[in-house]
N, CA, C and O of each residue as an XYZ file, in Angstrom:
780
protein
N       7.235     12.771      4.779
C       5.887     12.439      5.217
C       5.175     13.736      5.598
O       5.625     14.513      6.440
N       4.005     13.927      4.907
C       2.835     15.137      5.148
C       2.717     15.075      6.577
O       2.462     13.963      7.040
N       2.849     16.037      7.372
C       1.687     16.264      8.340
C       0.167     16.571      8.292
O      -0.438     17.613      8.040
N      -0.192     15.500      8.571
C      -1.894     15.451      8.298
C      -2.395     16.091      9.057
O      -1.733     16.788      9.827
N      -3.944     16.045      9.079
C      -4.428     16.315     10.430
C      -4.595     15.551     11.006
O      -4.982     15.924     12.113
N      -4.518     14.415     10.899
C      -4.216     13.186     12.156
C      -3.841     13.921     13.467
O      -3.012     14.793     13.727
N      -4.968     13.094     14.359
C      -3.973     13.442     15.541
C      -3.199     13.033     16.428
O      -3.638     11.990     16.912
N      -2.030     13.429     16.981
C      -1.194     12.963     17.037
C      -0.442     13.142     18.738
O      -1.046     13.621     19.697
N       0.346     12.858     18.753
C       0.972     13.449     20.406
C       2.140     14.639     20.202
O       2.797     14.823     19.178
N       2.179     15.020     20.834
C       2.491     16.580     20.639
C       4.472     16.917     20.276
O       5.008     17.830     19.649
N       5.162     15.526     21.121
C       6.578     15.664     20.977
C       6.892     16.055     19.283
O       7.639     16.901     18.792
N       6.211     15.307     18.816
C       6.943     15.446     17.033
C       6.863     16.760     16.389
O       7.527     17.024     15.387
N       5.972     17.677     17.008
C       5.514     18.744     16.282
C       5.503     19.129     14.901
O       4.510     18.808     14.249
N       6.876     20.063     14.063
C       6.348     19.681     12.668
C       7.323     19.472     12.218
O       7.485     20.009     11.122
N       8.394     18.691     12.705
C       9.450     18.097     12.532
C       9.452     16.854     11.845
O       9.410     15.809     12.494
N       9.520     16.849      9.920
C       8.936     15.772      9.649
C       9.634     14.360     10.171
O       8.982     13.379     10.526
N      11.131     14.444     10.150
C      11.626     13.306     10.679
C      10.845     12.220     12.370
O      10.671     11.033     12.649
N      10.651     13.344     12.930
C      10.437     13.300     14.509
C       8.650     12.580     14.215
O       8.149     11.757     14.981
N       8.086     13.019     13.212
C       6.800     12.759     13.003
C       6.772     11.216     11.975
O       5.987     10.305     12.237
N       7.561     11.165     11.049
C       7.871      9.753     10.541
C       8.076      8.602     11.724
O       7.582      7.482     11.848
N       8.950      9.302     12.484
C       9.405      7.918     13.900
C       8.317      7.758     14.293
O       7.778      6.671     14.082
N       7.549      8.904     15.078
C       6.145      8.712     15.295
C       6.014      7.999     15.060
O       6.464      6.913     15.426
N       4.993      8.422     13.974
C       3.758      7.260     12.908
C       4.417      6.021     12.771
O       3.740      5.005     12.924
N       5.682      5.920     12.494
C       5.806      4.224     12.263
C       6.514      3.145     13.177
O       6.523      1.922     13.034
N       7.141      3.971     14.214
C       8.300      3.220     15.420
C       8.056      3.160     16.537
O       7.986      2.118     17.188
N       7.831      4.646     17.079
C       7.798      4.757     18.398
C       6.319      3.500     19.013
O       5.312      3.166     18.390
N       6.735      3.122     20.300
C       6.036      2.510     21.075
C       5.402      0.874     20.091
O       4.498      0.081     20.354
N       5.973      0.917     19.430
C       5.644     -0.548     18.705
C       6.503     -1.360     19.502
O       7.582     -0.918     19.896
N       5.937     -3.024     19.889
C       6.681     -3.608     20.547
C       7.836     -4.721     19.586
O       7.499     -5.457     18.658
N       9.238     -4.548     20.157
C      10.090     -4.423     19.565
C      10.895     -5.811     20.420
O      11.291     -5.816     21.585
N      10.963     -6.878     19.452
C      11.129     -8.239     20.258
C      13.202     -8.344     19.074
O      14.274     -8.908     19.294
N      12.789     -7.655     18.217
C      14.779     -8.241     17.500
C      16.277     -7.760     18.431
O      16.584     -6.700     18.977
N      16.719     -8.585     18.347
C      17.845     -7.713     18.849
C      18.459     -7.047     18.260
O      18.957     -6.285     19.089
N      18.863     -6.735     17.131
C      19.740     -5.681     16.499
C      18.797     -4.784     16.541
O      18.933     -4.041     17.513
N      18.113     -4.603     16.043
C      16.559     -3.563     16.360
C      17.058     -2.786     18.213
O      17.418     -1.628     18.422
N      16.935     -3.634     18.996
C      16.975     -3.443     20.173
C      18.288     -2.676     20.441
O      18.228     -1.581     21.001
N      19.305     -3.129     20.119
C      20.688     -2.543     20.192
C      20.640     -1.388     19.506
O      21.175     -0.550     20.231
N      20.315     -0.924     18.572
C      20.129      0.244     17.765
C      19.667      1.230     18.675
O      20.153      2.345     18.864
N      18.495      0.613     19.322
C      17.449      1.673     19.520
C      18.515      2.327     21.256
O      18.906      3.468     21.505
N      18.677      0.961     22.148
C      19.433      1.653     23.075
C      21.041      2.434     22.988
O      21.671      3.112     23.801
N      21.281      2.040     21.811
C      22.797      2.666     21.495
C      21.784      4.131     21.329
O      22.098      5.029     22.111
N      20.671      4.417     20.431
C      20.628      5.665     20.546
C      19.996      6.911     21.542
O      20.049      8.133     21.680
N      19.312      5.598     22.176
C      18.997      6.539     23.603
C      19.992      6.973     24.491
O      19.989      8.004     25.164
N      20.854      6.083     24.432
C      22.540      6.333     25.427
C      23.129      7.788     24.467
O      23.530      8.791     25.058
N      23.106      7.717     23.253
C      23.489      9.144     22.433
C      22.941     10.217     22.794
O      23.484     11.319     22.722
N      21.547      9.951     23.318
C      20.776     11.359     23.427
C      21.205     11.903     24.564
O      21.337     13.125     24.629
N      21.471     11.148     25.563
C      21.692     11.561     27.215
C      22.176     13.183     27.125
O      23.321     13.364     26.713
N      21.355     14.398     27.494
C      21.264     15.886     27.547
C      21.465     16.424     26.034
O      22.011     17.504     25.807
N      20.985     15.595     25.052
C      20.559     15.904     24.281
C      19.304     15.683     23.426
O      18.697     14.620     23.562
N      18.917     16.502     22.653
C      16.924     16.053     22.621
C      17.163     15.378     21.043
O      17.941     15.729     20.156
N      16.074     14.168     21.087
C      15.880     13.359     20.552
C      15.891     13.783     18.952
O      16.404     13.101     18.065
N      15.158     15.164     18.749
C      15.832     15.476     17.044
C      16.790     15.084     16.823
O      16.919     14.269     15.910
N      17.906     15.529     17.611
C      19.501     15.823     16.979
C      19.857     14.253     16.999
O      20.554     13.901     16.048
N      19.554     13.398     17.780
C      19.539     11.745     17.579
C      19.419     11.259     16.593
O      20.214     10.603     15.919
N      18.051     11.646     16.374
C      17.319     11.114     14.846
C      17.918     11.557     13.823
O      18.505     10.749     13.103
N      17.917     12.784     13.542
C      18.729     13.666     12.494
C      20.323     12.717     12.053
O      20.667     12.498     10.892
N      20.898     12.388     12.971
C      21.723     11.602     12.728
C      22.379     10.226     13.089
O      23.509      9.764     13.255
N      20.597      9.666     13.135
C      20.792      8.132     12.824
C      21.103      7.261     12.256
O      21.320      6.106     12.622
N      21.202      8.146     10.439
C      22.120      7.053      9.475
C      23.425      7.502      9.176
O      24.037      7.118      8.179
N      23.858      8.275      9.975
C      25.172      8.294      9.972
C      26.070      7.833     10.964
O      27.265      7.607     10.770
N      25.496      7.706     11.973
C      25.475      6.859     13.336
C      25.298      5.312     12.517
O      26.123      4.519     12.970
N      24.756      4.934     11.842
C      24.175      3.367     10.948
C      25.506      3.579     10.228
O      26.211      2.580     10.089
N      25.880      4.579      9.821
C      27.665      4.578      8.707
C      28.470      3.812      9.634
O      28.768      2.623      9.746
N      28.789      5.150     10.423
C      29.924      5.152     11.459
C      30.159      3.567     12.202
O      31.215      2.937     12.140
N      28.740      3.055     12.996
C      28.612      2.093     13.816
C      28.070      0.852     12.841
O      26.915      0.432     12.902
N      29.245      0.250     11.787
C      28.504     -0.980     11.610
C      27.262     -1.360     11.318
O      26.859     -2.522     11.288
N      26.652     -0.395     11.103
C      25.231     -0.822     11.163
C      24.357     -1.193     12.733
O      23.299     -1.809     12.864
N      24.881     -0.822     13.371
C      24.694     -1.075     14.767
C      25.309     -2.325     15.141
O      25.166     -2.680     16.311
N      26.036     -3.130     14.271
C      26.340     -4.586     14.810
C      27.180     -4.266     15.832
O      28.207     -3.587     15.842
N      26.283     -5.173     17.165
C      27.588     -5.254     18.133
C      28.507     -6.013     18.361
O      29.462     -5.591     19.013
N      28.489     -7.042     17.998
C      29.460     -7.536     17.873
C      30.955     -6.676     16.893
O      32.102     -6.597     17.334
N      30.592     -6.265     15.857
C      31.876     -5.480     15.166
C      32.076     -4.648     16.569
O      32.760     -5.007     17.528
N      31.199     -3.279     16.424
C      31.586     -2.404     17.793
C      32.000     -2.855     19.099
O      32.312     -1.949     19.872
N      32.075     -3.981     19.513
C      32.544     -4.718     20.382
C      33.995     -4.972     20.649
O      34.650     -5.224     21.660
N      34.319     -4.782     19.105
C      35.792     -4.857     18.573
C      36.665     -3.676     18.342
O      37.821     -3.967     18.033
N      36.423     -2.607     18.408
C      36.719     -1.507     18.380
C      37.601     -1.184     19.215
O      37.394     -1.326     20.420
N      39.250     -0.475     18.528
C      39.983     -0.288     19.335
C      40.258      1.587     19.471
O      39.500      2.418     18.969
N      41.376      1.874     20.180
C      41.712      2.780     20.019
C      41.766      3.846     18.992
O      41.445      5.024     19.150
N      42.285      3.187     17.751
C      42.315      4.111     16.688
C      41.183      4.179     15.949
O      41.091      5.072     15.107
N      39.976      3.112     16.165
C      38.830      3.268     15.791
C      38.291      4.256     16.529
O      37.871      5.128     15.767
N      38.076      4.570     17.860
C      37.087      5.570     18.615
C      37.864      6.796     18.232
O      37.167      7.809     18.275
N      39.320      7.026     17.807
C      39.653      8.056     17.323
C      39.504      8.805     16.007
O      39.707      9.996     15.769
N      39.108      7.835     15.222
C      38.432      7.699     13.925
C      37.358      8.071     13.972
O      37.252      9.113     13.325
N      36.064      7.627     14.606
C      34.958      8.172     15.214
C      35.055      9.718     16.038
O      34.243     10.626     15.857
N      35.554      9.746     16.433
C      35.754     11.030     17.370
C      36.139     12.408     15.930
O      35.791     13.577     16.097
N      36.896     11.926     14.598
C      36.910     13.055     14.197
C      35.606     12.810     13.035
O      35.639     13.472     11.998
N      34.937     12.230     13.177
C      33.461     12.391     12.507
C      32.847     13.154     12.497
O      32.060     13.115     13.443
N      32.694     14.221     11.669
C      31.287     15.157     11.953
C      30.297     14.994     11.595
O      29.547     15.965     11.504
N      29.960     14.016     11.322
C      28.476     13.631     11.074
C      27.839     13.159     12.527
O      26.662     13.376     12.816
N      28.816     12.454     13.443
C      28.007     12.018     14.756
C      28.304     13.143     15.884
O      28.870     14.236     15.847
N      27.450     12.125     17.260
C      27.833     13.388     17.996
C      29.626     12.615     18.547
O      29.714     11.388     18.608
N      30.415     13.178     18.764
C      31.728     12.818     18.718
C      31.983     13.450     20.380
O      32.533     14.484     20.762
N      31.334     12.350     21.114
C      31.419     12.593     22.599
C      32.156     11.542     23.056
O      31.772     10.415     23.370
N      33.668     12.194     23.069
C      34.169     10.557     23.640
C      33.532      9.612     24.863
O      33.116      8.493     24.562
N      33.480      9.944     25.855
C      32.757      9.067     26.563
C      31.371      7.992     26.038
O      31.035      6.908     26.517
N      30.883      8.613     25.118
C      29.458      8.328     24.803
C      29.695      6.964     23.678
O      28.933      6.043     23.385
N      30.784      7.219     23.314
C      31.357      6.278     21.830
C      32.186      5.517     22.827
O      32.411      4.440     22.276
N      32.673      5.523     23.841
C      33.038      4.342     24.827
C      32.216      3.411     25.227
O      32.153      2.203     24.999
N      31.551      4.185     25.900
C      29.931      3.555     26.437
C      29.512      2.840     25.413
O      29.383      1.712     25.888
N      29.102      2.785     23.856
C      28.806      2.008     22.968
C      29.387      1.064     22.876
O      28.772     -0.002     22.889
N      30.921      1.088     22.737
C      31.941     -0.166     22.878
C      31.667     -1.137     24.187
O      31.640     -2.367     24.231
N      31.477     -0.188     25.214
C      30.937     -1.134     26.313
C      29.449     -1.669     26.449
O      29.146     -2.810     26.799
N      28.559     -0.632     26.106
C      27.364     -1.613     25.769
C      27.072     -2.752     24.985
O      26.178     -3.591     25.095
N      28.414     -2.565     23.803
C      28.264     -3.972     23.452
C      28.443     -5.231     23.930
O      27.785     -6.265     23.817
N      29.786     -4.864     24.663
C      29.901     -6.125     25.325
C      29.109     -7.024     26.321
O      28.905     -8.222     26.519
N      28.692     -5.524     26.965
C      27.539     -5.801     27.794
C      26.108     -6.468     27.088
O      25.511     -7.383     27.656
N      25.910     -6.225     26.536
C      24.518     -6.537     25.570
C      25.228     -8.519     24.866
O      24.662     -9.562     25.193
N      26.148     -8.477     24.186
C      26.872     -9.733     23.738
C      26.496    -10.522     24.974
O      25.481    -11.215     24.914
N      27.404    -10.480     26.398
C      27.035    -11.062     26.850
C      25.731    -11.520     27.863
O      25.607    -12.501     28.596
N      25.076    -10.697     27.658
C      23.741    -11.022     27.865
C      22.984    -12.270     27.071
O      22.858    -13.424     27.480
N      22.532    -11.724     25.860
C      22.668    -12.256     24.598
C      22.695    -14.187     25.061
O      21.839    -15.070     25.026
N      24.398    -14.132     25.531
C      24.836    -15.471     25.879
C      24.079    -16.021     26.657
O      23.441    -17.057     26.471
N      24.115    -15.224     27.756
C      23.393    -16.230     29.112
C      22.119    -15.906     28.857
O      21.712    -16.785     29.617
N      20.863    -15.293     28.355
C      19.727    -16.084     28.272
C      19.251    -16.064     26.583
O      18.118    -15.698     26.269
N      20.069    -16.417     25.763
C      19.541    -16.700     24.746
C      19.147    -15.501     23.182
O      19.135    -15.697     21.966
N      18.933    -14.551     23.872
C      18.565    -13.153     23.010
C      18.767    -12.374     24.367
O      18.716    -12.799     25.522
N      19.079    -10.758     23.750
C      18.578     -9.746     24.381
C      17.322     -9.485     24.621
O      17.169     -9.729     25.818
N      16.545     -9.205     24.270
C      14.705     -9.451     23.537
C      14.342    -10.053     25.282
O      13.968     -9.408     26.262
N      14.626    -11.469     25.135
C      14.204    -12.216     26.458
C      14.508    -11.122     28.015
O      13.719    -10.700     28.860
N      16.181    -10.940     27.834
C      16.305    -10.648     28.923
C      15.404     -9.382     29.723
O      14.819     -9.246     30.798
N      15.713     -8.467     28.357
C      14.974     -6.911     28.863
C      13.153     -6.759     28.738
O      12.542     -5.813     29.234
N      12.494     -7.900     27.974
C      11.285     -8.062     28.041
C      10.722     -8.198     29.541
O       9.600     -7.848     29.907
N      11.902     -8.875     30.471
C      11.407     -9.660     31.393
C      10.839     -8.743     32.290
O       9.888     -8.976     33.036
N      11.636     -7.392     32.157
C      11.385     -6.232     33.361
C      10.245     -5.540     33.067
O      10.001     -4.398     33.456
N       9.564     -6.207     32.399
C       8.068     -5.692     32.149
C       6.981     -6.979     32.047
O       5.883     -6.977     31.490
N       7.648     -8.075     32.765
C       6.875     -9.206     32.837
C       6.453     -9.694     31.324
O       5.477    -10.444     31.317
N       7.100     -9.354     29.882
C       6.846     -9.878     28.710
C       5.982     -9.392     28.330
O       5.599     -9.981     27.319
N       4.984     -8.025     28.734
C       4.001     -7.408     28.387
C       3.856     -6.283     28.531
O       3.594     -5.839     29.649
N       4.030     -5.165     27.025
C       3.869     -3.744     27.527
C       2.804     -3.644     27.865
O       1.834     -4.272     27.440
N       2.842     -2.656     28.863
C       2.619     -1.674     29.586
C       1.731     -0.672     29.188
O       2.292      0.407     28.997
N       0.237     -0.687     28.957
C      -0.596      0.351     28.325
C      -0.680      1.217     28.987
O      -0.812      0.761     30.123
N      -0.692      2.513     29.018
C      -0.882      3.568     29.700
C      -2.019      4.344     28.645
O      -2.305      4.203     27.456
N      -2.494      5.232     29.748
C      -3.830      5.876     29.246
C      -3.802      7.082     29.606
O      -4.842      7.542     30.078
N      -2.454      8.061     29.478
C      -2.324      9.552     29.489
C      -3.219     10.349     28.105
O      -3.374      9.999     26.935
N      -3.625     11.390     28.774
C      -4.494     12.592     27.614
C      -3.707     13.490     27.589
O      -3.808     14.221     26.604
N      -2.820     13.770     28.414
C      -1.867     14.789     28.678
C      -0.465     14.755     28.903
O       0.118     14.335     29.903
N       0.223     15.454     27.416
C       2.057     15.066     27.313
C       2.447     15.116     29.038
O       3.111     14.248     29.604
N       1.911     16.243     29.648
C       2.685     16.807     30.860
C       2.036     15.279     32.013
O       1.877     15.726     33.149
N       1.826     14.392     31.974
C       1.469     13.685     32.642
C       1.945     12.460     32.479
O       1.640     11.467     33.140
N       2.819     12.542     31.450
C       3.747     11.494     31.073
C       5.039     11.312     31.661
O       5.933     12.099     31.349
N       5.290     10.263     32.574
C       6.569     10.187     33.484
C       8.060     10.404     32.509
O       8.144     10.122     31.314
N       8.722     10.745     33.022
C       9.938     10.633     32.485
C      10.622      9.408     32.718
O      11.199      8.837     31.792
N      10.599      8.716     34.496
C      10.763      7.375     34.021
C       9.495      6.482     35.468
O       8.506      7.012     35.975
N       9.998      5.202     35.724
C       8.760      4.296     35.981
C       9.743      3.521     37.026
O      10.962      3.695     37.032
N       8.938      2.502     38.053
C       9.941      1.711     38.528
C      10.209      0.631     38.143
O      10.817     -0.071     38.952
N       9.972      0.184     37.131
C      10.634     -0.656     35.607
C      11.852      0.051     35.190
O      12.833     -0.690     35.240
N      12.054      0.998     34.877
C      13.028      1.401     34.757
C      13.834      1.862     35.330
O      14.910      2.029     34.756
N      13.666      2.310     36.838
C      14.793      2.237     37.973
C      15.088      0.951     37.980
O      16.290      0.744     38.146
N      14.380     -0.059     37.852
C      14.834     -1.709     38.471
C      15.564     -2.033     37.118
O      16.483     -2.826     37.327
N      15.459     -1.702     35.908
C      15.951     -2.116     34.746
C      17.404     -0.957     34.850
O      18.501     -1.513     34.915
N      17.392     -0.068     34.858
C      18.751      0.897     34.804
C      20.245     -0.024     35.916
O      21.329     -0.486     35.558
N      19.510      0.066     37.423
C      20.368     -0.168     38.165
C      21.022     -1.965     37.408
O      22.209     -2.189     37.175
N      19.611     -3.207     37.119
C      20.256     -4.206     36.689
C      20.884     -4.203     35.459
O      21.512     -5.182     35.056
N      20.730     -2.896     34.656
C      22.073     -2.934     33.356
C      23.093     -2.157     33.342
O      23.705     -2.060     32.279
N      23.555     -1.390     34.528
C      24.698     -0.697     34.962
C      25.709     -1.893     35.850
O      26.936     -1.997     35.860
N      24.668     -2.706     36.558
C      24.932     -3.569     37.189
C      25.935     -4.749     36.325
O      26.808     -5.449     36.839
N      25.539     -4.730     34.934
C      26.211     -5.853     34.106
C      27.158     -4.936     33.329
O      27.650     -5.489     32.346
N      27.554     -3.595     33.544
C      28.671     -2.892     32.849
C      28.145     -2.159     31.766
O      28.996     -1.662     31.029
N      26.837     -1.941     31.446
C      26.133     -0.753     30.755
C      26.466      0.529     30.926
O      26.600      0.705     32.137
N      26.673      1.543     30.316
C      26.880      2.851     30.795
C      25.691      3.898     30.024
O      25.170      3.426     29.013
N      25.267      5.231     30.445
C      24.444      5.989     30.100
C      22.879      5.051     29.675
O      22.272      4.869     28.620
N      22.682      4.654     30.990
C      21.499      3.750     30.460
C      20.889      4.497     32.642
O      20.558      3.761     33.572
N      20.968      5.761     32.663
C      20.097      6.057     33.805
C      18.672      5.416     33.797
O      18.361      4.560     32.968
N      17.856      5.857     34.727
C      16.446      5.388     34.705
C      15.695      5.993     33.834
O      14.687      5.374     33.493
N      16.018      7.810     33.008
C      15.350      8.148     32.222
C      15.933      7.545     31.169
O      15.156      6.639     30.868
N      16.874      7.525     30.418
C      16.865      7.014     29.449
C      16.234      5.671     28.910
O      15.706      5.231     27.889
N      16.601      5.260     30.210
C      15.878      3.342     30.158
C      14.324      3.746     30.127
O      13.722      2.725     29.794
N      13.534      4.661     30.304
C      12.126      5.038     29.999
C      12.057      5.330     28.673
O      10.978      5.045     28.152
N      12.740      5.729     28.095
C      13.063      6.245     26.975
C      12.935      5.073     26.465
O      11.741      4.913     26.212
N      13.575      4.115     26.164
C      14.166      3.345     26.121
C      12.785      2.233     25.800
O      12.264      1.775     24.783
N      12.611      2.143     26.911
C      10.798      1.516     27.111
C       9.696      1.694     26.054
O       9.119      0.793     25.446
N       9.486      3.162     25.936
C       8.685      3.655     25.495
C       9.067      3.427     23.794
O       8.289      2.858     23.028
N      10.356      3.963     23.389
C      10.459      3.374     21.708
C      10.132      2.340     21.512
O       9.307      2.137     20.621
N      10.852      0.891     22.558
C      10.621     -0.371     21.799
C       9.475     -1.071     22.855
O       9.580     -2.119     23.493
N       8.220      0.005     22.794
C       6.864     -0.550     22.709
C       6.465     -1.554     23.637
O       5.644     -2.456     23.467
N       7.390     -1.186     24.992
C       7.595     -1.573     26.196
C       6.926     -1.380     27.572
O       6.865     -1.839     28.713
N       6.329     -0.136     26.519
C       5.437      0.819     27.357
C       4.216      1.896     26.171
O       4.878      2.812     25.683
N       3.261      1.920     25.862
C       2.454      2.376     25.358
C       2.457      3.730     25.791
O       1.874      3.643     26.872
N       2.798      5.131     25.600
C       3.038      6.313     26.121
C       2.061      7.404     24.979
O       1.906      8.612     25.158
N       1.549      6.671     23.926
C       1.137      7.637     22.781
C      -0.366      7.804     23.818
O      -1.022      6.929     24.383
N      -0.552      9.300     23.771
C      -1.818      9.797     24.152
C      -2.775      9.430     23.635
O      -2.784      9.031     22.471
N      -4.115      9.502     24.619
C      -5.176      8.271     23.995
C      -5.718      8.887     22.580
O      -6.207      8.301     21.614
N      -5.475     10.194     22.786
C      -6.279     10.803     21.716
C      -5.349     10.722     20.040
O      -5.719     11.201     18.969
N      -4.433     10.161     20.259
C      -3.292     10.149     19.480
C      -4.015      9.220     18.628
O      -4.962      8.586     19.093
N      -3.594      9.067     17.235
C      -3.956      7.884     15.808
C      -2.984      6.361     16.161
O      -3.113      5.239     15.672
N      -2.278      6.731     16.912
C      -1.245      5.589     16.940
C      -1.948      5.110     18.221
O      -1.961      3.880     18.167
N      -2.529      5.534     19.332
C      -2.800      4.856     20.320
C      -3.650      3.561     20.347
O      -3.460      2.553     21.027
N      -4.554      3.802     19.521
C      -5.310      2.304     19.425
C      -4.425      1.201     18.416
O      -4.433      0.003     18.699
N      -3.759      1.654     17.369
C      -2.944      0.970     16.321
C      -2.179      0.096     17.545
O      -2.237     -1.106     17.803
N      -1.366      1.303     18.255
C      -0.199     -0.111     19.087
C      -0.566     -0.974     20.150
O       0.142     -1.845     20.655
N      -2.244     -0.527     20.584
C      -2.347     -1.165     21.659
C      -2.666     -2.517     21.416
O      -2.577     -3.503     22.148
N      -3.208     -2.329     19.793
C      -4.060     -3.912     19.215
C      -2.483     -4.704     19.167
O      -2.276     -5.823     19.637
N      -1.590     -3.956     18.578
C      -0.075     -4.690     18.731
C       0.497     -5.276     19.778
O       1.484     -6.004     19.671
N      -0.043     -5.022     20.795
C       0.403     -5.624     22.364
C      -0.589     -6.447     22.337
O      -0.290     -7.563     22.760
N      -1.909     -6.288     21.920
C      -2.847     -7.723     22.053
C      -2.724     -8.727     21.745
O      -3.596     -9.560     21.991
């Protein structure tokens, strides 16, 4: 994808991958659950690492992990995370590829008791993103108290690497939270999407 002169918000710079997510993902509101599981399996990946190196290897992360199904990753034993671990295509952080095994379960049973994921994590935003009206990247929180109240209640159910920034993170991809600067091309596009 060209970088136009569109304008845009400043994270993607001229990173075409980082600028594709842009334009077509980020901050769109995001009601599927496998969609949803994807997106937080890869915010839990990024934790002290920046979101290129995520993206960069998201479809190999899509190899490795089933396709994001959690339920398979749910199932994952020993010699699987060791299998994973000598991958060089992902990031091969044991803890981090635990945490996935456990977010699944965690996420599964969610899932159970109210019906979808979608429902449960919509709720911490009252079922309605969140428009924000920043002009300025540097004025953009890292996280919100939606997402302190959302971090502590999904650590709370056995989530791991789901802090309060990431869970902003988190927010902000699946369109949970409107974060694209007003002056941005996408800002009016996603806001009509929350309408």
């Amino acid at each position: 994808m060209k970088n136009t002169n569109k304008n845009r918000c400043l994270w993607p710079g001229e990173n075409q991958l980082m600028i594709a997510y842009h334009d077509t993902e980020w901050g769109v509101p995001l009601f599927d659950d496998q969609k949803l599981f994807e997106f937080i399996f890869l915010d839990a990946m990024q934790a002290g690492l920046s979101w290129a190196i995520v993206l960069k290897k998201r479809e190999a992360f899509r190899k490795a992990f089933d396709n994001y199904n959690p339920k398979k990753i749910a199932k994952y034993d020993d010699a699987k995370i060791e299998l994973l671990l000598g991958n060089q295509e992902i990031i091969r952080n044991r803890q981090k590829v635990r945490s996935a095994i456990r977010n699944a379960h965690a996420f599964l049973q969610i899932q159970k008791e109210y019906g979808s994921f979608s429902s449960y994590i919509w709720s911490f935003v009252n079922d309605r993103s969140i428009i924000n009206t920043y002009s300025e990247q540097k004025d953009i929180p890292s996280r919100s108290s939606e997402s302190d109240v959302m971090s502590k209640a999904l650590i709370k159910r056995g989530f791991s690497f789901v802090g309060s920034t990431i869970c902003y993170a988190f927010m902000q991809a699946a369109g949970m939270v409107n974060d694209h600067l007003t002056n941005c091309f996408r800002y009016k596009v996603v806001s009509k999407k929350l309408s």
